[in-house]
C-alpha positions, 0 to 999 in steps of 0.5 A, a space after each residue: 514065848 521065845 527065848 534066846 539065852 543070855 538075854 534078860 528074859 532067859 535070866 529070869 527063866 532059870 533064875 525062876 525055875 532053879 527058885 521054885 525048883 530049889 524050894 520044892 525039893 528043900 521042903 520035901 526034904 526037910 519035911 522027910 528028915 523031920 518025920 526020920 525017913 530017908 537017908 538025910 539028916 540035919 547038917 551040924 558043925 559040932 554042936 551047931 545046927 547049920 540051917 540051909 539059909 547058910 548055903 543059899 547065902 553064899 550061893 548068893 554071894 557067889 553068884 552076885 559079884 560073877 553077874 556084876 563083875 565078870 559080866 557073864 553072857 550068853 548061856 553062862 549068865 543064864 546058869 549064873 541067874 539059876 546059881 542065883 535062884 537057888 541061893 534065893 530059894 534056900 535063904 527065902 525058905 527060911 525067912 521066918 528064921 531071919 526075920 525073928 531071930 529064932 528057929 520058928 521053921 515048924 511054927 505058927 511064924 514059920 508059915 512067913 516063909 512060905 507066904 515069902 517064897 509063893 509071893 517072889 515066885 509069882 511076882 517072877 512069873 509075872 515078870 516073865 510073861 509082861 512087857 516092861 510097865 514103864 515103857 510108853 506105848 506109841 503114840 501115847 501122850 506124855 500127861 496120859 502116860 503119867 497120870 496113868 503111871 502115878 494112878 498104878 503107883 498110888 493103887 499099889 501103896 494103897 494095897 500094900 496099906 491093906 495088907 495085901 502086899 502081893 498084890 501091891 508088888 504085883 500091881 506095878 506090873 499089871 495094873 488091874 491087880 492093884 486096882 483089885 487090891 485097893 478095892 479090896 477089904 484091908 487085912 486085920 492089923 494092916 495099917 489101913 485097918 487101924 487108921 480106917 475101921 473103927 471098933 464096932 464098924 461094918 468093915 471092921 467086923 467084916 473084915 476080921 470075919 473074912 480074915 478068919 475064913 478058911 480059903 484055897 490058899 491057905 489051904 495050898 500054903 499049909 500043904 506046902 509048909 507042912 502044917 495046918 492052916 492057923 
């Protein structure tokens, strides 16, 4: 795939890459400082524990109005895009933080923060390597192009009402994702879940059996969260 710097496409490459990147790095530290090996330690302003989502949201805020206002080009809006990234992935890393109001980093809630970041990176991923979804193709009727277009959409919501977000969000660009989405047994606790598997049904039972399997995934988000798989 070629690139040229300053196009959108490339944006997104440094923005992905300094995201992943930031993550990973952010991870392995927090991960030494807690067993207290390494020269780091937990940054505090008097008696206040300042978590790395205070940076990455000014990182954030700088990078921001410089894209919108300065219109960068060329290779200074593709570091502008990585500034961006690294205020994302040290904001994301801890969005459990966030989202409870509490410092649940090491929790069994903490694991959010993964789900979020693995889910963003993949959903830039595959952003980087498809084309624009909503672009018609040549030749393709006006009716085809959207019964096809309201079909996906409905696909996703669908999904993403079976718990299974990622593949809702993803399925808007690559369609066969949210089809397997939908198809899919709904997560215990989702809203299709509650409106569709009765107590005692079939789906209900296999569901929640499924749900409580160990799987490849779990196991690669407790390796990069640090905790054992719940």
């Amino acid at each position: 795939m070629h690139l040229h710097y300053g196009t959108g496409r490339s944006a997104l490459l440094f923005m992905l890459v300094a995201f992943v990147a930031t993550f990973a790095v952010t991870r392995l530290v927090v991960r030494m400082i807690r067993s207290g090996r390494g020269p780091l330690g937990n940054v505090a302003v008097g008696s206040v524990h300042v978590h790395h989502l205070v940076p990455g949201i000014f990182l954030m805020l700088i990078a921001g109005p410089v894209e919108f206002v300065a219109v960068p080009h060329g290779l200074f809006r593709d570091v502008v895009a990585g500034v961006f990234g690294v205020g994302a992935a040290l904001t994301l890393d801890e969005f459990a933080l966030w989202l409870h109001l509490s410092d649940v980093y090491w929790a069994a809630e903490g694991r959010k923060s993964v789900d979020t970041v693995v889910g963003v990176a993949a959903l830039g991923g595959i952003g980087l390597l498809v084309s624009n979804p909503f672009s018609r193709q040549p030749g393709e009727g006006t009716w085809f192009f959207v019964t096809f277009l309201l079909l996906n959409c409905a696909l996703s919501v669908v999904s993403a009402l079976k718990g299974r977000l990622f593949l809702g969000l993803a399925g808007v660009l690559l369609p066969f994702l949210a089809l397997w989405g939908a198809c899919r047994l709904a997560y215990p606790g989702s809203p299709w879940f509650r409106r569709f598997y009765g107590e005692g049904s079939s789906k209900h039972t296999r569901a929640e059996r499924r749900a409580a399997r160990r799987t490849l995934t779990g196991r690669f988000k407790s390796l990069l969260s640090g905790m054992p798989e719940q």
